[in-house]
C-alpha positions, 0 to 999 in steps of 0.5 A: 541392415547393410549385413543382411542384405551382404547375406542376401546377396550371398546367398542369392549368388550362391542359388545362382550357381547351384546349377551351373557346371563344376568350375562355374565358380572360378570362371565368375572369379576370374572375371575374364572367363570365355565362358563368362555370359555375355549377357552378364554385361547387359541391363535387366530391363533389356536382357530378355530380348538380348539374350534370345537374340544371342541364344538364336545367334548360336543357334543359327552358327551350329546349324551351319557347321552342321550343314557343311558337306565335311561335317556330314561325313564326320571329318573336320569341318572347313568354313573358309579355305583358300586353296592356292591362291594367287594375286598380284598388282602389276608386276607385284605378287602379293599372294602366290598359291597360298592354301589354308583353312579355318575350321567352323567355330575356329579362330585363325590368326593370319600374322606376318609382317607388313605388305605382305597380303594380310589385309588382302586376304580378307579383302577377297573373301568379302568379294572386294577384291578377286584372286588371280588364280586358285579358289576361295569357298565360304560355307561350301561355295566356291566365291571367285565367280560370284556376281555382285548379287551373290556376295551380297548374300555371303557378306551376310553370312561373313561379316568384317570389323574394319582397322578404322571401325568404318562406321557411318560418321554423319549418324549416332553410334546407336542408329550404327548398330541398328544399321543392320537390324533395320536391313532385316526388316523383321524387327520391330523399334522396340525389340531394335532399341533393345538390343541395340543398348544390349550389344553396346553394353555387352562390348563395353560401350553402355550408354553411348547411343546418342554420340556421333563415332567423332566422339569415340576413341579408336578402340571405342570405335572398334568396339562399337564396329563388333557390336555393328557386326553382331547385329548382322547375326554373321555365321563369321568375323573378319578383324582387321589388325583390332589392337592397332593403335589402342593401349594395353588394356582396351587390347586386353579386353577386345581379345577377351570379347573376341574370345567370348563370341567364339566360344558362345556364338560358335563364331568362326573368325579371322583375326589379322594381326601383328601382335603376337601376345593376342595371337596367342591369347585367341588363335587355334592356328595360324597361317604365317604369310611370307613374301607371297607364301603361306610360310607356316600354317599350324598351331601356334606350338608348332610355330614356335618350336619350328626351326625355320629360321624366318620363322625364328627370326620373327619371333625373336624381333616380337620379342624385342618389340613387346619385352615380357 
């Protein structure tokens, strides 16, 4: 009996796959493919309502690359730009004139060492923070001018995982996640309940709703933070430093998530970061701030065949610190 049901389960893998696209077969094997589903993750009883949730997601990201005014005139598209901004705080300049820009669907790395604006960075295109001089546009607006009302509705459309998680501490790990998916109001609790053991399943976090974030490890913690922010159903994610903090493995595996969003939600995204093995596992570029400039923007090929000798110099101490 235990051999025909082995061949029952084959065969029903092999159906499975009939359809999928050539290669679907090592991306299963690999266990760790951008292309893996997410919602392979998630229990059958809620899977239905999680993946229409996800599918309305992706649907959602595409239209809004689509409605850039550079997409229409069939140019590369930027989601973010900063164009040359400045910040200071008294006589210390954090920023100055700094330009970059993250295509739509795109992963930028922001690396650098530290105090040098990283955080900074993401803190003003949330509005928190106002630059001094230059401009900052998400989704084709010029945020700098933005009233309080205004950035409302980009951090809707911009959300942020925090270095700490920034998770409510007085309530569950579930009513976190619900958090924003009651804020909509266009939910009802069962669909809530559902996707909210979907997400958490889908981050690794599965049967954990009822625990206060007190409960959790840090990289649990920042786990839980992405699934609190894909139920805003973001157009982008800021990661403030994801990996600080958290052993090899759980790294390993919110890179692997992160990836997977991008590439199935068409996420834009904003990872700062001071680990360059996760740099170079997720980012298409990557802006490298230096005492207040943007020392390199480009891919990370570019960076590390650069002759700049800061550049290098960075470079060879990451490879001091982190030893193949």
């Amino acid at each position: 009996m235990a051999a025909e049901n082995e061949h029952d389960k084959q065969t029903k893998e092999e159906q499975h796959r009939a359809g999928e696209p050539k290669g679907a077969e090592d991306q299963h094997a690999s266990g760790d493919s951008a292309e893996k589903p997410l919602t392979d993750e998630v229990s059958q009883d809620v899977a239905a309502t999680v993946g229409e949730f996800m599918e309305k997601a992706a649907a959602q990201n595409e239209a809004a690359a689509e409605d850039l005014p550079e997409t229409k005139q069939h140019t590369p598209s930027a989601y973010i730009t900063f164009d040359k901004v400045s910040k200071s705080f008294g006589s210390f300049d954090v920023l100055k004139e700094v330009s970059f820009s993250v295509n739509a669907g795109e992963t930028l790395c922001i690396l650098g060492r530290s105090g040098v604006g990283k955080s900074v960075s993401l803190q003003m295109l949330l509005g928190f923070l106002k630059p001094d001089t230059g401009a900052i546009m998400v989704a084709g607006e010029n945020i700098c001018q933005f009233s309080e009302k205004q950035l409302q509705g980009i951090r809707r459309k911009v959300s942020m995982v925090f270095q700490s998680g920034a998770l409510f501490d007085s309530i569950s790990i579930g009513e976190n996640v619900a958090f924003p998916l009651r804020e909509r109001g266009d939910m009802e609790e069962d669909q809530i309940f559902q996707v909210v053991k979907g997400l958490l399943e889908m981050v690794g976090v599965a049967g954990k709703e009822q625990l206060l974030p007190s409960d959790l490890s840090t990289g649990m913690k920042r786990s839980v933070a992405i699934a609190r922010a894909l139920a805003a159903q973001p157009e982008a994610v800021l990661y403030d430093e994801p990996t600080t903090m958290v052993d090899p493995l759980m790294a390993h595996l919110l890179g692997s998530l992160i990836e997977r969003l991008k590439h199935q939600l068409h996420l834009t995204s904003i990872v700062v970061t001071h680990d360059m093995r996760f740099a170079k596992k997720l980012a298409d570029r990557v802006v490298f701030l230096h005492e207040g400039g943007a020392r390199f923007f480009g891919t990370m090929e570019e960076m590390e065949q650069s002759d700049d000798e800061v550049l290098k110099e960075f470079l060879a101490l990451d490879e001091l610190v982190l030893p193949a």
